[in-house]
KENU-892349 format. One record per atom (N, C-alpha, C, O): x, y, z. Coordinates in steps of 0.2 Angstrom, whole numbers, plus 5000, padded with zeros to 4 digits. Each point is the difference from the previous one (the first is absolute). Example, Ala and Ser with C-alpha at 12.3 -4.5 7.8 and 13.67 -1.06 7.14 Angstrom:
residues 2
506649725039499650065000500450065000500549995003499350064993500450065001499650055003500350065001
This chain:
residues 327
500449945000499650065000500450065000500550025004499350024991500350075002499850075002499650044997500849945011499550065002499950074998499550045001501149984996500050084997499550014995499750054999500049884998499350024997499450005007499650055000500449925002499450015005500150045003499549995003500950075001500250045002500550054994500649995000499150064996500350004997500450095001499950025006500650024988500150055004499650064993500149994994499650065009499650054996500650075000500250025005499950004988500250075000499950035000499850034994500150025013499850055001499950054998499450034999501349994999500050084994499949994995500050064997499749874999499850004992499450025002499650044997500149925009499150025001499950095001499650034997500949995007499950085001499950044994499650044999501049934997500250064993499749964995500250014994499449935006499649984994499550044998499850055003499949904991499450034997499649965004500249965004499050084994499449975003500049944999499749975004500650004989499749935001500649985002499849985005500750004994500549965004499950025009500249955003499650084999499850025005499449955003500049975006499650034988499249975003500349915001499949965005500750034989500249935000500249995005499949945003500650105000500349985006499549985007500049965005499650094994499550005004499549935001499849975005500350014989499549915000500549985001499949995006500850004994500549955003500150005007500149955004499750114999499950005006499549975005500149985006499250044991499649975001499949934999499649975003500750014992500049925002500549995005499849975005500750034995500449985006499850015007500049965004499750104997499650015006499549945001500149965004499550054992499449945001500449915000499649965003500950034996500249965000500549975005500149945001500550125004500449995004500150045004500449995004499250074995500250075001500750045003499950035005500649964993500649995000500650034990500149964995500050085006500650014996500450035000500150015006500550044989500850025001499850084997499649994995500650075008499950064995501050015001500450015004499750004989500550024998500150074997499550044999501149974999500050094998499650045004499550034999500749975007499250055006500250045000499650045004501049994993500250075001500450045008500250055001499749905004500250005006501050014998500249964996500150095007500650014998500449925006499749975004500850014995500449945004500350045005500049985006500250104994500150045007499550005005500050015006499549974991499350025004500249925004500150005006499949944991499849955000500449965006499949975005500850064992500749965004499950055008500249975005499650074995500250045007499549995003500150035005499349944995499649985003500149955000499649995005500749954993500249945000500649995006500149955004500150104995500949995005499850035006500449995005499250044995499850065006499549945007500050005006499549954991499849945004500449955000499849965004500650024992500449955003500750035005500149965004500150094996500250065008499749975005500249975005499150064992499850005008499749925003499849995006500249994990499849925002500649975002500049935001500450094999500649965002500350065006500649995002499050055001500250015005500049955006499849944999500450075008499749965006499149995000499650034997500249945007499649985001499750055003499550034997500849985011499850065003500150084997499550035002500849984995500050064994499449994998499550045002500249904994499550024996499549995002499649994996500350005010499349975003499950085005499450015003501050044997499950085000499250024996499650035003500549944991499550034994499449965001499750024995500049935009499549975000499550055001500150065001499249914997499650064998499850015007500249965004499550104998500050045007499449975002500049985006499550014990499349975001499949924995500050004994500049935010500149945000499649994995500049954998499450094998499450014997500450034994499849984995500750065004500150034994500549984998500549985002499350034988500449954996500750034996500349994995499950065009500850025000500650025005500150035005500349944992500749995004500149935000499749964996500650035008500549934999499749945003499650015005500549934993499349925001500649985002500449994995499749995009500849945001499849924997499649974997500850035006500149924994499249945005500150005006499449974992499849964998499150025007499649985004500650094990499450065006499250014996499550035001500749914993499250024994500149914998500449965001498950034998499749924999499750034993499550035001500749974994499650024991499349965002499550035001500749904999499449975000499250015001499549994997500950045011499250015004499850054995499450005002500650054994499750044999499449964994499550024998500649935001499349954997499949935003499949944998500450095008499649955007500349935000499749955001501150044997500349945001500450025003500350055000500049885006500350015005500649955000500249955001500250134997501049964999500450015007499750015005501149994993500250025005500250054997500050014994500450055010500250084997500450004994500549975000499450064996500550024995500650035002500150055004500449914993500850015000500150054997500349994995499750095007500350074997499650065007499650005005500950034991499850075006500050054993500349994995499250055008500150064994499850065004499750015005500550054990499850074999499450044997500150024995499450005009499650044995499950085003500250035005499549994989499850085001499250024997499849954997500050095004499550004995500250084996500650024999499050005000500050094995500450045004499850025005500750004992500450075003499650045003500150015006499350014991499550065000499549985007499749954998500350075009499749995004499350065000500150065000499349905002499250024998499950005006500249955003499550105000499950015007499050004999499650034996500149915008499250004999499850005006500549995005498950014997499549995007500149935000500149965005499750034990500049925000500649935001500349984995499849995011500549985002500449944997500549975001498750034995500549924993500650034997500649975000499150094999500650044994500949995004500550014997499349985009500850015004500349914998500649995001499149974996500249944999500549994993500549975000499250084996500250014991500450065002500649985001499450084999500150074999500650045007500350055001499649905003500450035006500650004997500249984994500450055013500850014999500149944996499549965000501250034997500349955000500749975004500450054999499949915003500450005003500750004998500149944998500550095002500449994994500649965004500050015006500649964991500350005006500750044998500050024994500450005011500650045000500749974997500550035000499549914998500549984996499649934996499549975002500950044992500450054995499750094999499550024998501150005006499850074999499250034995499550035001500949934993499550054994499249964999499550024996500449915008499449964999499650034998499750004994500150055011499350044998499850044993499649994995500850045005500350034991499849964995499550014996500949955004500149954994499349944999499949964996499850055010499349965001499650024999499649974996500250105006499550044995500250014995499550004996500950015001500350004992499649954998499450034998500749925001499849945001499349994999499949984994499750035010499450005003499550054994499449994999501150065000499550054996500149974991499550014996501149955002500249984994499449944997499750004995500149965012499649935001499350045000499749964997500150095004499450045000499950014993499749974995500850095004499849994990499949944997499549994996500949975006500049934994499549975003499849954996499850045009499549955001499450054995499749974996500250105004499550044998499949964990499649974997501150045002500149984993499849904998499849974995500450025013499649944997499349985001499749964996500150055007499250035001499850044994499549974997500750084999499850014994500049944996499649994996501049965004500049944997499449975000499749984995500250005012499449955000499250044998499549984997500750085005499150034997500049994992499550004997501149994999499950014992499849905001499649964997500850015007499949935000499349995002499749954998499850085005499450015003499650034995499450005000500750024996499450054994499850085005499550035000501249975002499650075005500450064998500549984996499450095006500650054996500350005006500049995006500750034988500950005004499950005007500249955004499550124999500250025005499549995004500050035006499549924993499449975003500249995008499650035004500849944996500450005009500250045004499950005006500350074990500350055007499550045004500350045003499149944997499650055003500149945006500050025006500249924993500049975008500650005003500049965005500650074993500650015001500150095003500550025003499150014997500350055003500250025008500550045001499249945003500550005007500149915002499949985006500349984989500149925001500450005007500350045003499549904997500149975006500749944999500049965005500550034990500349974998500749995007500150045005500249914992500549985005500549984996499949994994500750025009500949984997500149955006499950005006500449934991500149975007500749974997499949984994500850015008500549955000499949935004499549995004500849974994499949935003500749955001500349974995499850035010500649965001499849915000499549985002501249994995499849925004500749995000500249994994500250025011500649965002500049915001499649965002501150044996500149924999499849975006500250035005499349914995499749975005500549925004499949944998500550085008500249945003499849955001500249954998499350065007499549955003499449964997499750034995500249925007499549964996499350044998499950065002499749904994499650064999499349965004499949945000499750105002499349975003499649994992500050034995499449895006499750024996499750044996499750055003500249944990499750074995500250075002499750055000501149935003500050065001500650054995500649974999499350094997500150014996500150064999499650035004501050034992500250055002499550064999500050055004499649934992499450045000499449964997499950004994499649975011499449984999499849994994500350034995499249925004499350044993499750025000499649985004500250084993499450065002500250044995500650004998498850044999499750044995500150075002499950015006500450054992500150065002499450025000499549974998500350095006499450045001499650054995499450004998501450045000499750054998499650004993499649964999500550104996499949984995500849974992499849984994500950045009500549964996500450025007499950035005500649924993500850015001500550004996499949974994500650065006500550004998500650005005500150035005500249914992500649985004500749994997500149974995500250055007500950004997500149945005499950005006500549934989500249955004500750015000500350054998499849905004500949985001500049944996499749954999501050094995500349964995500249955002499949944997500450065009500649955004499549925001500249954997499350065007499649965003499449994999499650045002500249924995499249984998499649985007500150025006499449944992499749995008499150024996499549985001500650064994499050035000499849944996500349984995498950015009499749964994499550015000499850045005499749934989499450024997499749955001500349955000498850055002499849954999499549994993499550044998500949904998499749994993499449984998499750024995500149925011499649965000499650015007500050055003499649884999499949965003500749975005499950025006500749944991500149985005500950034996500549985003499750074991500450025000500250075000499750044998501049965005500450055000500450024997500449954998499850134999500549994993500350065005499650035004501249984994500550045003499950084995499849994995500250075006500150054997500950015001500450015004499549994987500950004999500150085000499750034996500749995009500150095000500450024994500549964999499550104998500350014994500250085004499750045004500949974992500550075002499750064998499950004994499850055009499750064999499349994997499950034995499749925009499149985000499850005005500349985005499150054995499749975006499449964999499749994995500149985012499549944999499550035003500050035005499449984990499450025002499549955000499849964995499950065011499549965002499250045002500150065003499349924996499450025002499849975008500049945001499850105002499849985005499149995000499550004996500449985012499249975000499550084999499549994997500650065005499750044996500050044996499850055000500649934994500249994993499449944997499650024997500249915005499849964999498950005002499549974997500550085009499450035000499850054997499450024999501050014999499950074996499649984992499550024998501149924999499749954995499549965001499949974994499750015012499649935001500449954999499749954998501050045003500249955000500349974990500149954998499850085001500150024991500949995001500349974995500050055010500650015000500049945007499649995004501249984997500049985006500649995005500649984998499250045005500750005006500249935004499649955003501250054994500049945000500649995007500450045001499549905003500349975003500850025000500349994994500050035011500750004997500449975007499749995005501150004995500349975006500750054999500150044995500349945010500750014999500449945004500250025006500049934991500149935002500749995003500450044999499849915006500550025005500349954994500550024997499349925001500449944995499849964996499450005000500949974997499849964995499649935003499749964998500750055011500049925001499850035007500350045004498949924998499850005006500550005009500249955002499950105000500449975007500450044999500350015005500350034989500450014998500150094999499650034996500649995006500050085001500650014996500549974999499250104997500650034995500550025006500050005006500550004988500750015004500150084998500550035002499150014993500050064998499750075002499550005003500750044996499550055002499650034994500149994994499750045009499450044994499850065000500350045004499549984994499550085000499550024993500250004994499350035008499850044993499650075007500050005006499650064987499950035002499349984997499949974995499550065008499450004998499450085001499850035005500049984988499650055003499250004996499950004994499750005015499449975000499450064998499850035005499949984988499950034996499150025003499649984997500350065009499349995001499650055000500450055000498949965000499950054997499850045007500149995006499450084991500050045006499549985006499449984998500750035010499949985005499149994998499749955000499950124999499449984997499549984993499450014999501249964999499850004992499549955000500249955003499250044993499649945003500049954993499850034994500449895007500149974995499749964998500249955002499450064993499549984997500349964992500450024996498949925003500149974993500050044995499550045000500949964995500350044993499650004996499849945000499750104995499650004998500149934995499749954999500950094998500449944992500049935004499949964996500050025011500349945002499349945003500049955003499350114995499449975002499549994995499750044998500249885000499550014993499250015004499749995005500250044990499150045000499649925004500049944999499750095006499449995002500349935007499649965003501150044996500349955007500350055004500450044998499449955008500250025009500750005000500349964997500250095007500650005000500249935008499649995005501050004993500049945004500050045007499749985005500850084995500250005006499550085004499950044995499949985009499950085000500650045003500449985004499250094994500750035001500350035006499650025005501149984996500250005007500450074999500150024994500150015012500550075000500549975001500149955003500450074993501049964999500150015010500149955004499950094996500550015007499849955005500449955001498950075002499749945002500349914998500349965002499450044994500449934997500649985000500149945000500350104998500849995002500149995007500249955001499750095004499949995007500149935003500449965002498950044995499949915003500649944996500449965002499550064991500649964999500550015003500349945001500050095000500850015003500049985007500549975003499150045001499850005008500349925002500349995005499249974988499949935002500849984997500049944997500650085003500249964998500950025006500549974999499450075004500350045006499849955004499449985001501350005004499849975008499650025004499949985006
């Protein structure tokens, strides 16, 4: 089997500077892949490698601090989803109510530079400070750099999928304007000790939002797809791509037209046996704004059939998913 075709990689900058109709074509190649794995490669994204590398080298710094250093940046409040997770402090699983042992990684997140001040106390969950830490000097710099580069380029892929959807370009950004999106780093250091049942560097479970985009590690595989019923296929990372993914409200937005697929990050090939590797990627979790209410897509509803799901507020809903998947 060849996975580069069932995950395939999409260029970017021909879809921006095409015509209408190489455009629309791209737009069906994506829509079938969506509806089929929901999972593929954007290349040519126009993201500069200075942007890329200094945000790359600036979390493996601070992951390789001490422990106690970094456990300084834990989030202030045990409920909020930025600052530092130490190593085996989230269960993916539980977030669709299967019960593993913790996932092998610690990571970093932040949400929007831009802090929203509301009456409403949810908003301190999404929009509050963020936590930065003080070494590598320049982290915080080069993470909103970062963070705001991953902003444009999700906007542009979202214009992707509305031309893949039968919708106009910019059909998306009215739910993008004070988004609720997240930047998260991910560490997995090489594992010593035995590993406990199904236990795995990062769970199976479906992202939330509406996409991801993830910059992997060249070095070190470990991501997988689920293909089937009972198969998994590896995401081979390719140099200056990233792996994009829809998440489950991406999947409700469509009625399921599109589908959010099952994914892991695998300790080995061989049960009981822990990589001898380290790893990392970065990921930014593409969601939309705190009150934006998400409803089935016109294009993704034939005439005179009920949408599967009703409509939910994003913020709310992310909430609960991330909740359950915290100690």
């Amino acid at each position: 089997m060849d996975n580069n075709k069932i995950i395939p990689s999409i260029d970017l900058d021909s879809f921006i500077s095409g015509t209408s109709q190489s455009r629309k074509k791209t737009g069906q190649l994506v829509d079938d892949i969506c509806q089929k794995i929901g999972f593929l490669k954007i290349k040519n994204h126009g993201i500069s490698r200075e942007i890329i590398d200094d945000a790359w080298i600036a979390a493996e710094k601070f992951f390789s601090l001490p422990e106690k250093d970094k456990n300084k940046y834990k989030p202030i409040n045990s409920s909020s989803p930025r600052g530092y997770f130490p190593m085996q402090s989230e269960t993916l699983t539980k977030s669709r109510g299967v019960q593993t042992p913790p996932d092998l990684k610690e990571a970093f997140s932040c949400g929007s530079p831009k802090i929203m001040e509301s009456k409403n106390n949810d908003y301190e969950f999404f929009y509050g400070e963020n936590v930065w830490p003080e070494a590598p000097p320049n982290f915080k710099a080069v993470w909103e750099k970062y963070y705001h580069a991953m902003e444009q380029l999700s906007l542009e892929i979202m214009s992707l999928f509305a031309i893949a959807l039968d919708l106009k370009p910019h059909y998306f950004n009215k739910f993008y304007t004070h988004h609720i999106s997240a930047l998260r780093a991910l560490n997995y250091p090489p594992m010593k000790n035995k590993l406990l049942p199904e236990q795995q560097r990062a769970g199976a479970h479906t992202d939330y939002g509406s996409l991801t985009i993830l910059l992997p590690d060249l070095r070190v595989g470990g991501l997988e797809v689920k293909h089937s019923d009972t198969e998994w296929i590896p995401i081979t990372p390719e140099d200056n791509t990233f792996i994009i993914n829809i998440g489950d409200m991406m999947a409700r937005w469509t009625n399921d037209r599109w589908v959010s697929t099952l994914h892991r990050v695998v300790t080995s090939d061989h049960p009981g046996q822990a990589l001898p590797n380290k790893r990392q990627s970065i990921a930014y979790f593409q969601n939309p704004n705190f009150d934006a209410e998400i409803s089935c897509l016109s294009t993704c509803l034939e005439k005179g059939i009920a949408p599967k799901y009703r409509s939910i507020e994003a913020g709310q809903y992310l909430m609960d998913r991330f909740h359950a998947t915290i100690k």
